[in-house]
TILUM-213544 format. One record per residue (C-alpha): x, z, y; residue in three letters; residue number from 1. Coordinates in pm, whole numbers, plus 50000, padded with zeros to 5 digits. Example, Ala and Ser with C-alpha at 12.3 -4.5 7.8 and 13.67 -1.06 7.14 Angstrom:
<atoms>
ATOM  east    up north res   n
ATOM 51230 50780 49550 Ala   1
ATOM 51367 50714 49894 Ser   2
</atoms>
This chain:
<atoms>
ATOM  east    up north res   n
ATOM 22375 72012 28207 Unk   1
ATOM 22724 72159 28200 Unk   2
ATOM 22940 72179 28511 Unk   3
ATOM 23183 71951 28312 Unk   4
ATOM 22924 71674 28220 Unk   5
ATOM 22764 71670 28571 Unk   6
ATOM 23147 71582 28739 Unk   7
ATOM 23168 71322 28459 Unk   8
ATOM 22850 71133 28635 Unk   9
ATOM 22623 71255 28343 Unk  10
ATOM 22293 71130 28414 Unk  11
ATOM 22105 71288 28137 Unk  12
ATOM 21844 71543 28245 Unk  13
ATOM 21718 71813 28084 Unk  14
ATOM 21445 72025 28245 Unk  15
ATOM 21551 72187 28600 Unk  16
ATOM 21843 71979 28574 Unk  17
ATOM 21974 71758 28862 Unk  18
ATOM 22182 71463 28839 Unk  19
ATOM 22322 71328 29130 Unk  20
ATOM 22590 71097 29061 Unk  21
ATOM 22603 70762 28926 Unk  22
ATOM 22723 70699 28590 Unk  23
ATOM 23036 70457 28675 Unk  24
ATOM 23008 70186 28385 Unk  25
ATOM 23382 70050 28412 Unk  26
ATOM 23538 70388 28401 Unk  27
ATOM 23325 70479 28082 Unk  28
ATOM 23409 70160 27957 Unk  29
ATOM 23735 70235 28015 Unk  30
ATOM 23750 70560 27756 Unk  31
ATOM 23716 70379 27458 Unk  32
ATOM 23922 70064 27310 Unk  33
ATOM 23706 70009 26992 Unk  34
ATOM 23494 69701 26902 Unk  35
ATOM 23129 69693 26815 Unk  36
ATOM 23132 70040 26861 Unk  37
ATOM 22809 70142 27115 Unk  38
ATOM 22834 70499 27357 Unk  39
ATOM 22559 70615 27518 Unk  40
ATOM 22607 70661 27847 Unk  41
ATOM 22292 70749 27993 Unk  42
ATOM 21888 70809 27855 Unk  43
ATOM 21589 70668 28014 Unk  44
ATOM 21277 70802 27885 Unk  45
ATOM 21296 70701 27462 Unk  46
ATOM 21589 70478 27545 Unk  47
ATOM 21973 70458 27511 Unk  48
ATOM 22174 70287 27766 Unk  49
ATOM 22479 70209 27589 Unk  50
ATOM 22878 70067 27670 Unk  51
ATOM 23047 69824 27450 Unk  52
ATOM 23348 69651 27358 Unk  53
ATOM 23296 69315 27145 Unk  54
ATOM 23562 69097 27035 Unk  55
ATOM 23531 68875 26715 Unk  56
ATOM 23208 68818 26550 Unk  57
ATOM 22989 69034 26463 Unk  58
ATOM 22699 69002 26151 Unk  59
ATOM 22393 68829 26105 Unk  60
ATOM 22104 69094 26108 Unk  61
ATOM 21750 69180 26232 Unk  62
ATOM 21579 69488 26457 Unk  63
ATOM 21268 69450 26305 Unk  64
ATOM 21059 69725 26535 Unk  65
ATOM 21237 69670 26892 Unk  66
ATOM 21370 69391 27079 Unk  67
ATOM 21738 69411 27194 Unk  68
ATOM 21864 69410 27534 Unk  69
ATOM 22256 69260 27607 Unk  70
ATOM 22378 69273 27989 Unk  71
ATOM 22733 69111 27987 Unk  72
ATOM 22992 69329 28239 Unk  73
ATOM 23278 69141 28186 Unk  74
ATOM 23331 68831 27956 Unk  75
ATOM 23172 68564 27742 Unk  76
ATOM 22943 68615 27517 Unk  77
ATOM 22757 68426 27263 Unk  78
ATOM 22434 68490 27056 Unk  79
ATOM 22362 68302 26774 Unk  80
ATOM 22033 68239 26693 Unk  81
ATOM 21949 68053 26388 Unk  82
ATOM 21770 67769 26631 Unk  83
ATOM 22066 67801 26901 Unk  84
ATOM 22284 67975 27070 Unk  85
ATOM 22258 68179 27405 Unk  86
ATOM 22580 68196 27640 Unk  87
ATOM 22620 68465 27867 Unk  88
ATOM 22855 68537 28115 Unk  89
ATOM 22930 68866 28358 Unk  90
ATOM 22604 68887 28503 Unk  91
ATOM 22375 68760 28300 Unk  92
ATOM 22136 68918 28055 Unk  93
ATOM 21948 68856 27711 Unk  94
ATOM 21662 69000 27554 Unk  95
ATOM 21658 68891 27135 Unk  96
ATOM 21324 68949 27055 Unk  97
ATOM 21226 69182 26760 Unk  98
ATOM 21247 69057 26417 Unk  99
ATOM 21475 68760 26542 Unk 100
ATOM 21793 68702 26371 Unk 101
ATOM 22137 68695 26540 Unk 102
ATOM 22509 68730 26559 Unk 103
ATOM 22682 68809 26877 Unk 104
ATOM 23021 68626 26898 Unk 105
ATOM 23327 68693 27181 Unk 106
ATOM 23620 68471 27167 Unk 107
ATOM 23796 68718 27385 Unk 108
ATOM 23663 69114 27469 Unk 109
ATOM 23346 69129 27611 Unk 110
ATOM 23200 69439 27794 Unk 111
ATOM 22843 69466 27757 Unk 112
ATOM 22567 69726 27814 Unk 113
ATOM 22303 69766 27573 Unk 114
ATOM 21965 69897 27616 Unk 115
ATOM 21765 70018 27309 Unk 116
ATOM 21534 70272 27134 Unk 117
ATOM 21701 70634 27101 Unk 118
ATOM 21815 70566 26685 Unk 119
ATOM 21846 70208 26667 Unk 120
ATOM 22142 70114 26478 Unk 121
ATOM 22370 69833 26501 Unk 122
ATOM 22362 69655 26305 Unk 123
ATOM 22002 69664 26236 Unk 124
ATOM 21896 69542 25879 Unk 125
ATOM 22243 69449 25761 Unk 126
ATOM 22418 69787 25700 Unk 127
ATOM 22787 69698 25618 Unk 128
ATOM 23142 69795 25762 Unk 129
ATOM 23039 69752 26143 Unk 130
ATOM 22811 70000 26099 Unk 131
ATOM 22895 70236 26402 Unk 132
ATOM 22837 70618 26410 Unk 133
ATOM 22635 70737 26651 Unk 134
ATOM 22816 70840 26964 Unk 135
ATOM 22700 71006 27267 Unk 136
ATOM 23006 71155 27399 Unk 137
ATOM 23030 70948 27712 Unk 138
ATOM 22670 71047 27787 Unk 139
</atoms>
């Protein structure tokens, strides 16, 4: 880990590497003004912990080999499920389970952390314009 990345609050290891600071979730949140587009922010074993901004909805799709893992920061958000919705608020979590179909939904912005497989994309099975590049420049 570089110098630079270690004052940022890096908490991704390599080998010999020590990381001792936190990773500081608003502040990383507040790098970025884009919607539906994930950063990593951290690694935990064959995970991504990831920041977002949502806002608007998003599109209907599917992670058919992992579940999905939404922890609200700040906000409201919804997740439509084809046999309800979920509402979560600062605080709260939501795990959609694999192969289940949904469609997150914000009225206003919504900061959320993600936590998924390293490589899962966003949009899972549904490809399309909110299709986000992979960043990991917050990490």
């Amino acid at each position: 880990m570089t110098p630079e990345r270690a004052r940022q609050g890096s908490c991704v290891c390599e080998a010999g590497d020590m990381a001792n600071e936190a990773v500081d979730i608003t502040e990383r949140l507040s790098l970025f003004s884009e919607h539906w587009s994930p950063k990593v922010v951290a690694r935990l074993n064959d995970y991504e912990i990831k920041v977002v901004k949502v806002k608007g909805e998003f599109v209907w799709h599917t992670h058919d080999d992992t579940d999905e893992l939404f922890i609200v920061v700040a906000g409201d958000l919804t997740i439509q499920l084809r046999d309800g919705d979920v509402r979560l608020s600062a605080g709260q979590l939501f795990v959609v389970p694999r192969g289940v179909e949904h469609c997150p939904v914000a009225d206003g912005e919504v900061h959320a952390l993600l936590i998924e497989p390293t490589g899962v994309v966003n949009t899972g099975n549904a490809g399309g314009a909110l299709t986000a590049a992979y960043d990991d420049s917050l990490a």
